[in-house]
C-alpha positions as MATLAB code, in Angstrom:
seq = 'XXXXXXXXXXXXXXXXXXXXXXXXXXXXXXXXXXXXXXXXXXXXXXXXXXXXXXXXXXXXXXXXXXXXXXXXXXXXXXXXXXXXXXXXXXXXXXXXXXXXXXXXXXXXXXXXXXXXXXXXXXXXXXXXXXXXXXXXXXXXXXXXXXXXXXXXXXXXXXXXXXXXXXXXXXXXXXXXXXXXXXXXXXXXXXXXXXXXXXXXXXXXXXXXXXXXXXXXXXXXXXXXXXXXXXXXXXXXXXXXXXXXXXXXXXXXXXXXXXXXXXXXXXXXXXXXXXXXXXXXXXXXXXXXXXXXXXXXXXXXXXXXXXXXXXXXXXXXXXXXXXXXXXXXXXXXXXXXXXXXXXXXXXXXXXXXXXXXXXXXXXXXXXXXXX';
ca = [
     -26.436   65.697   47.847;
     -26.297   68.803   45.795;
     -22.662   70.096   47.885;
     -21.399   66.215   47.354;
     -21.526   67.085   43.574;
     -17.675   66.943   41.823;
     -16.801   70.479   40.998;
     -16.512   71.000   36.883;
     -12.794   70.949   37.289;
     -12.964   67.399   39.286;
     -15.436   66.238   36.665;
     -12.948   66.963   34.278;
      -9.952   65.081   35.789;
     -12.542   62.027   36.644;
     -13.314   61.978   32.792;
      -9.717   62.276   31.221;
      -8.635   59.435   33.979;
     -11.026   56.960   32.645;
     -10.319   57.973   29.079;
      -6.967   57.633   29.398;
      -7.630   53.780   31.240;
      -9.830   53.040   28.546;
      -6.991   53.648   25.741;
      -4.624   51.630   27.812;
      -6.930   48.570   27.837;
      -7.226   48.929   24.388;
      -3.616   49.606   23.975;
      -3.483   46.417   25.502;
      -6.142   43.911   24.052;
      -4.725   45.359   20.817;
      -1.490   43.490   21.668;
      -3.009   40.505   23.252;
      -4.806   40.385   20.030;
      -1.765   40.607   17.909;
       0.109   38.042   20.450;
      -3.254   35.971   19.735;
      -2.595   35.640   16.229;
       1.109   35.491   15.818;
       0.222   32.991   17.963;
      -2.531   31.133   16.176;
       0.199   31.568   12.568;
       2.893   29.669   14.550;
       0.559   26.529   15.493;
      -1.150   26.309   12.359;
       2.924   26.568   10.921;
       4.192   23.286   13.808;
       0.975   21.539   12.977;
       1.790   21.468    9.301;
       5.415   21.039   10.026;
       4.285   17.777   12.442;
       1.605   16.332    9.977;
       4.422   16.676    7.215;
       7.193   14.678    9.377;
       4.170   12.341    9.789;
       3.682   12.003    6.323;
       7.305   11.077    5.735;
       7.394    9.125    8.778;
       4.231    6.956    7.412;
       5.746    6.826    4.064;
       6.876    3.447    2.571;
       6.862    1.388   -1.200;
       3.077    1.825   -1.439;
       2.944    5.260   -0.902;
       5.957    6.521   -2.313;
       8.958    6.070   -4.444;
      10.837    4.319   -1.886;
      12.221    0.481   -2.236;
      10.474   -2.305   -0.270;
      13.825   -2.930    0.309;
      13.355    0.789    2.689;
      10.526   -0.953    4.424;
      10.732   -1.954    8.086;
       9.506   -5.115    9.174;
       6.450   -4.066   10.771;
       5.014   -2.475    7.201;
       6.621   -5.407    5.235;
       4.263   -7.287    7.462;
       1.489   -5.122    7.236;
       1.484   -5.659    3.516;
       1.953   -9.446    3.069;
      -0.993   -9.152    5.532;
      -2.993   -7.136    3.077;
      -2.297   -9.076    0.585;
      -3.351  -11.926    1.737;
      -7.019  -10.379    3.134;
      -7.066   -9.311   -0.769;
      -6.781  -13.205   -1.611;
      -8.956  -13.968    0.374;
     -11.637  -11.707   -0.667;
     -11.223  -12.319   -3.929;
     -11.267  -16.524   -3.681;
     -13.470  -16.853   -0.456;
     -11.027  -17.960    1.824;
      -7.647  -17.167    3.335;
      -4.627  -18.231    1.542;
      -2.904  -20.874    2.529;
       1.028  -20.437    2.255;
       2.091  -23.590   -0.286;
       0.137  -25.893   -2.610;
      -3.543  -24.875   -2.657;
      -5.967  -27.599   -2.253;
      -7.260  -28.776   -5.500;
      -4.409  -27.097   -7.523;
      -2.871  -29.835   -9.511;
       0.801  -30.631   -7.928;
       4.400  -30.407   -9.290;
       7.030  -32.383   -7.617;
      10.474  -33.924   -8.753;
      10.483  -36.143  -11.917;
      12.401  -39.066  -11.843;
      14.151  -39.371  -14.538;
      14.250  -42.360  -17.596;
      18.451  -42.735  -18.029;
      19.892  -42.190  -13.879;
      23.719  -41.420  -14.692;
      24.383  -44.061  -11.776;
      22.335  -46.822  -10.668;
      23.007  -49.091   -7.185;
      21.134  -52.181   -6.377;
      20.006  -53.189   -2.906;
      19.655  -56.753   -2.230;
      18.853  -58.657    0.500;
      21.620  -60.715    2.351;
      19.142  -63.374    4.042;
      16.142  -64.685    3.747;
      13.482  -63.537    6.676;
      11.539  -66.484    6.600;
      14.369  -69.545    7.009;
      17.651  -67.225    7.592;
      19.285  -68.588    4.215;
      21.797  -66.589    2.446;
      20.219  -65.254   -0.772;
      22.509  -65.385   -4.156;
      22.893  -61.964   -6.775;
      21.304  -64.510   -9.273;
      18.105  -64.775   -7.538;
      14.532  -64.039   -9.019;
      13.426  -60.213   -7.624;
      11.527  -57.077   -8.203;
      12.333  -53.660   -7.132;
      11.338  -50.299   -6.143;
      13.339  -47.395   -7.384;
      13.799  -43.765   -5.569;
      16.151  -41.063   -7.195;
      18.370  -38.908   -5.427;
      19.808  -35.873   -7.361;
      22.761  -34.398   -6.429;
      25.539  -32.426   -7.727;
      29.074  -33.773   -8.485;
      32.250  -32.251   -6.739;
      33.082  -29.508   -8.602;
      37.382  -28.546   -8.464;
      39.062  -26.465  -10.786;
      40.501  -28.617  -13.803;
      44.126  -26.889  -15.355;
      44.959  -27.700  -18.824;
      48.327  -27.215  -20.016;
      48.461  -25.617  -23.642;
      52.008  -26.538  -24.939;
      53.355  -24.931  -28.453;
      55.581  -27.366  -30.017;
      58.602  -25.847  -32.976;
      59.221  -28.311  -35.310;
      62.278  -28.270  -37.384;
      61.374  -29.257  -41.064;
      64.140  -31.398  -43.444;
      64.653  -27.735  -45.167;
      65.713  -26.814  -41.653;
      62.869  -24.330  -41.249;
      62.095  -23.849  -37.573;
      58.122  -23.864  -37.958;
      56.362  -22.688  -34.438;
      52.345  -23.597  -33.100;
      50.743  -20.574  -32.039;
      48.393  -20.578  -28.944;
      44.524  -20.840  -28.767;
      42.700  -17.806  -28.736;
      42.476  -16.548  -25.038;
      45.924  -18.021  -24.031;
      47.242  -14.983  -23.348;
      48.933  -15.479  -20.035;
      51.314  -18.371  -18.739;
      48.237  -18.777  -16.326;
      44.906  -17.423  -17.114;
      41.152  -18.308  -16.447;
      39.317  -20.304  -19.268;
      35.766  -18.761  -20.195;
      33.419  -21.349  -17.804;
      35.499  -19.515  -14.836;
      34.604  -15.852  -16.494;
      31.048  -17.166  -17.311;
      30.484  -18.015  -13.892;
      32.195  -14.536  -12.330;
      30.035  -12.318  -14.763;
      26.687  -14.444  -13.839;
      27.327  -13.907   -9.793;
      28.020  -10.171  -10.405;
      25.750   -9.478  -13.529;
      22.476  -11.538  -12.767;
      22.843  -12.908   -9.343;
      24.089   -8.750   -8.066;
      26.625  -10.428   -5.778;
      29.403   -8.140   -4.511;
      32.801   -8.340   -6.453;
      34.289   -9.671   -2.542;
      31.687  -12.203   -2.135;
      31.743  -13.282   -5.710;
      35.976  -14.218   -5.053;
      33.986  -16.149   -1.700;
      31.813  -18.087   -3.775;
      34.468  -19.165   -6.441;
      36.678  -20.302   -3.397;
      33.969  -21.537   -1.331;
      32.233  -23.723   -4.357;
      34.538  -24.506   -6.442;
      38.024  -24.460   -4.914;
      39.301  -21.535   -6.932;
      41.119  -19.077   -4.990;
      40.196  -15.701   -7.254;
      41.203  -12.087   -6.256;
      38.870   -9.271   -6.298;
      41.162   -7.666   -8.757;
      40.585  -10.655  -11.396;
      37.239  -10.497  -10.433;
      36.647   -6.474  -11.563;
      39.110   -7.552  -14.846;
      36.508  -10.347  -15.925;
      33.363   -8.071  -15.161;
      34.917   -5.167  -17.353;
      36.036   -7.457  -20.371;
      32.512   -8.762  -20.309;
      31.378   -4.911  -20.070;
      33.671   -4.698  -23.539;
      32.493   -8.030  -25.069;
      28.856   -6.508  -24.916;
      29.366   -3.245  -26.390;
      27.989   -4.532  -29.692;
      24.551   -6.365  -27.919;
      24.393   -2.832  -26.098;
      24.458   -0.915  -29.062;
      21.763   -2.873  -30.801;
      20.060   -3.018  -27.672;
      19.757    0.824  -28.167;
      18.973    1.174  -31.358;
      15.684   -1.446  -30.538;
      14.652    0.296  -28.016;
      14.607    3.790  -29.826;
      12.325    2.248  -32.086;
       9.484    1.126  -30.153;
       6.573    3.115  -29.777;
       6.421    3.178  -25.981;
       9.460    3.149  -22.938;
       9.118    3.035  -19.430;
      11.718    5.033  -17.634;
      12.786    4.667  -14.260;
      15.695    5.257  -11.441;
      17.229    3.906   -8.492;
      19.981    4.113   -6.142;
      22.661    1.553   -5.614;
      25.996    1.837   -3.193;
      29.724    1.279   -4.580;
      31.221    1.534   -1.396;
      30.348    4.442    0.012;
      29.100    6.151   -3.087;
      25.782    6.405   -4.563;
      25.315    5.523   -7.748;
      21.881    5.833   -9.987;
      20.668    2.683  -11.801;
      18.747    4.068  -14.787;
      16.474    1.811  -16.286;
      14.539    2.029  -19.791;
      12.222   -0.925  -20.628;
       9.340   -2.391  -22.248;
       7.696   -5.674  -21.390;
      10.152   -7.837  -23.069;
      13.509   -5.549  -23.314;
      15.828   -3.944  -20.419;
      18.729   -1.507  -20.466;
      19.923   -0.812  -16.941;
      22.768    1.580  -17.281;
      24.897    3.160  -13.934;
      25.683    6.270  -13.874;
      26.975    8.640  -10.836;
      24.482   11.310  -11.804;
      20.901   11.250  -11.516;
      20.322   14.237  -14.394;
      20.589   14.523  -17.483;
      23.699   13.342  -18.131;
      23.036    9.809  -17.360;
      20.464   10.073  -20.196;
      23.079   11.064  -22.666;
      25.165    8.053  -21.584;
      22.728    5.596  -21.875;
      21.811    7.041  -25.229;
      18.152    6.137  -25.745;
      15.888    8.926  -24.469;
      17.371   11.847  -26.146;
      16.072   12.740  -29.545;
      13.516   10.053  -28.768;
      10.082   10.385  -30.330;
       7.528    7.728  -28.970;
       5.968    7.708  -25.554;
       7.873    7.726  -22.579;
       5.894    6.357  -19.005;
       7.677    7.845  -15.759;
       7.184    9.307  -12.770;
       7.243   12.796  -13.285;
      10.795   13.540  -12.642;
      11.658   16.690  -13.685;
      14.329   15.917  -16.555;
      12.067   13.683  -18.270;
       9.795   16.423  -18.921;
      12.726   18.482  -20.696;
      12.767   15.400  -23.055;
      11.109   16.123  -26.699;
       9.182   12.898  -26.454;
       5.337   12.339  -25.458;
       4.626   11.439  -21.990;
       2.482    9.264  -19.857;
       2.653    8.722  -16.380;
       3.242    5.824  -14.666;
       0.611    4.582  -12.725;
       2.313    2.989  -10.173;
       3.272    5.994   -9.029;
       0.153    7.681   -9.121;
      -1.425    4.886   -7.152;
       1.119    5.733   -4.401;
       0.759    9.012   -4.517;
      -3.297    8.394   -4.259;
      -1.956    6.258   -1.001;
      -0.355    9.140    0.671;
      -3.173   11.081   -0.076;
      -6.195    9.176    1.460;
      -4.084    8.908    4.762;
      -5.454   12.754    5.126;
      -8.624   11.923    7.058;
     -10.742   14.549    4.651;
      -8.738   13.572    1.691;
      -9.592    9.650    1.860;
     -12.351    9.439    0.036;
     -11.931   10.722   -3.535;
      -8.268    9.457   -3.312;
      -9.259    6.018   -2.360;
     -11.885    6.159   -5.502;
      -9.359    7.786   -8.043;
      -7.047    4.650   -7.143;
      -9.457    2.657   -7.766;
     -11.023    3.618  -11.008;
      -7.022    3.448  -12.056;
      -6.897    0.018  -11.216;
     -10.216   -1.075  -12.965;
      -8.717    0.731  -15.974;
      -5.638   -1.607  -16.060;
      -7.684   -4.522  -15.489;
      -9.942   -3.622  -18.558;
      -6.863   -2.688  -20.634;
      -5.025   -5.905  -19.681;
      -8.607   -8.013  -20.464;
      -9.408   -6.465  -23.802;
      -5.075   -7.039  -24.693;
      -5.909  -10.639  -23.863;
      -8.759  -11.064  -26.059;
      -6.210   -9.619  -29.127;
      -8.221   -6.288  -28.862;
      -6.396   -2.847  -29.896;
      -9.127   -0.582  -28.118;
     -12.125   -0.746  -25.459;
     -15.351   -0.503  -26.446;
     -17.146    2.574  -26.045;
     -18.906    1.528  -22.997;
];
C-alpha cells in the first residue's frame, strides 16, 4: 500500500487540479446565480407589465374615468345586472322592468276640449234591419287619439309699400326686424335648429336631415352652423351672467370630457352645481380652457374634481369628487389582497353620502356627533 502512495509532487498536482475545478464550479454557480436573478427581475417586471394591461383591459365607467358610452356590451350588461340584484336586495324581490305592482299607474289623459270630434253611428238596426236616422235617441263611448298635425314650411311675404304724400314726399315702410334677406328663416325655424344641435346634441348634417325629413324644409349645413353661431352670439349676455353666478357660489364641481368634430378632439369642460351648468368647448384640455370659460381662475370657494393636475394649480379649496374615488376603490379591490379594505373604504363613502343626503332632507346644516 505504502509504494501505491502519490509521490509529494503528484499530491501536489492532485490538489491544485481539484482546486482549480472547485473555482470553476463556483465560477459557474456564480453566473447561474446571477442568470437566476436577472432572471427572477425580468418576470417579476412581465408580471407587473401583464397585471397592468389587465388592469386597463378590466377597466370600464365604474372603475375609471371612462364614459359608459366606452363600455362594451358584455360590462353594460354586467352592470344593469348588478343593478338590478341591488334592487332586489334592497326591496325583497327582483325588479320587474315596467310598472311595479302596487305602484299607482300613469297613463294618457283624455282630455276635456278634443280639437276635433267624429261621431260613429250605427247605419241599421241589429235587431229588425231598419235604417236608423242622425236624430235618433243614443249614448256613446268616447276614445282619444292624439296625433300631430302635418307640419310644412309656411312663407310669408313681407312687402314695403312707398307712398307718395299730397306734398309729393315719397315716404318708404321699413322691414321687420330680422328681414334681412330677400329669403331668410323666421325664428321657429332657428329655434328648432339650435334645440336639435344645442339640447338634443344632433350633428349639424343630421340636424339639415331632420328639418327636411320632418318638416319639408330643405336646410344646408352651412345655414345650419350660421343659426347655431348667431344663437352662440345671442347668448353672450346669459353666458356672462351665467359666470358671474357661478363665481359666487360657495361650492363647483368641475369636470371634463372628450367630444369629436370630425376628426378632432375636442374637451367639453363642465362647471356645475346642482341647479346651474356651464359646458364650454375648448380644443385644449389645460389650462387654457379654464381661462376661456372664465370661472375657475381667481376663484375662491370649493372646487370638487377629480384630481386632475391643473385644478390643483388653482388658488381655490378643494374636495374630491367621490365618484371618482369610488372608482378608483373599484380598481383597487380587483387586486385579490387589496379587496378587502377597498371594498370597505367604498363603502363607508357611500354611507357618508347617504347620511349627508338624509340629514339635507330633514333641513339639517350638520350631522350629529354620533
Amino acid at each position: 500500500m505504502a509504494d501505491d502512495a502519490p509521490s509529494g509532487e503528484e499530491y501536489e498536482r492532485r490538489v491544485a487540479e481539484l482546486e482549480a475545478l472547485v473555482a470553476r464550479q463556483s465560477e459557474l454557480i456564480e453566473s447561474q446565480q446571477r442568470m437566476i436573478e436577472a432572471q427572477r427581475e425580468s418576470i417579476e417586471r412581465l408580471e407587473a407589465s401583464v397585471a397592468e394591461l389587465q388592469r386597463q383591459l378590466g377597466q370600464n365607467s365604474g372603475n375609471s374615468g371612462k364614459p359608459p358610452s366606452r363600455d362594451p356590451a358584455s360590462e353594460r350588461r354586467r352592470q344593469a345586472e348588478q343593478r338590478q340584484r341591488r334592487a332586489g336586495a334592497k326591496g325583497g324581490a327582483k325588479r320587474r322592468p315596467g310598472k311595479q305592482r302596487g305602484a299607482k299607474g300613469k297613463g294618457l289623459e283624455m282630455s276635456a276640449h278634443p280639437d276635433a270630434v267624429v261621431d260613429h253611428r250605427p247605419g241599421r238596426c241589429e235587431g229588425c234591419g231598419r235604417e236608423i236616422g242622425p236624430d235618433a235617441p243614443s249614448t256613446y263611448q268616447a276614445r282619444q287619439v292624439i296625433e300631430l298635425p302635418e307640419v310644412r314650411p309656411i312663407v310669408t311675404e313681407h312687402r314695403v309699400h312707398a307712398c307718395a304724400c299730397g306734398c309729393g314726399r315719397l315716404t318708404r315702410a321699413s322691414f321687420p326686424d330680422g328681414v334681412r334677406a330677400p329669403v331668410s328663416y323666421g325664428p321657429g325655424v332657428r329655434a328648432t335648429i339650435a334645440y336639435l344641435l344645442g339640447r338634443q346634441h344632433l350633428p349639424g348634417r343630421r340636424v339639415a336631415e331632420a328639418m327636411a325629413d320632418l318638416f319639408g324644409l330643405e336646410v344646408s349645413t352651412g345655414a345650419v352652423d350660421a343659426v347655431y353661431s348667431e344663437a352662440s352670439r345671442r347668448l353672450r349676455g346669459f353666458l356672462a351672467a351665467l359666470v358671474a353666478l357661478l363665481r359666487s357660489l360657495p361650492v363647483l364641481h368641475a369636470d371634463e370630457t372628450t367630444d369629436r368634430i370630425g376628426t378632432a378632439t375636442c374637451w367639453l369642460h363642465v362647471v356645475s352645481t346642482g341647479l346651474y351648468t356651464l359646458i364650454h368647448a375648448s380644443a385644449t384640455r389645460g389650462g387654457d380652457a379654464i381661462d376661456e370659460a372664465g370661472v375657475l381662475r381667481g376663484y375662491r370657494g370649493v372646487v370638487v374634481h377629480d384630481r386632475l393636475a391643473m385644478y390643483w394649480k388653482l388658488r381655490a379649496k378643494h374636495g374630491l369628487c367621490a365618484a371618482h374615488l369610488l372608482r378608483d376603490l373599484a380598481d383597487v379591490a380587483a387586486v385579490a389582497t387589496q379587496t378587502a379594505w377597498a371594498a370597505g373604504l367604498a363603502e363607508l363613502l357611500v354611507e357618508i353620502n347617504a347620511a349627508c343626503e338624509e340629514a339635507r332632507a330633514r333641513g339639517l346644516k350638520r350631522l350629529a356627533p354620533a
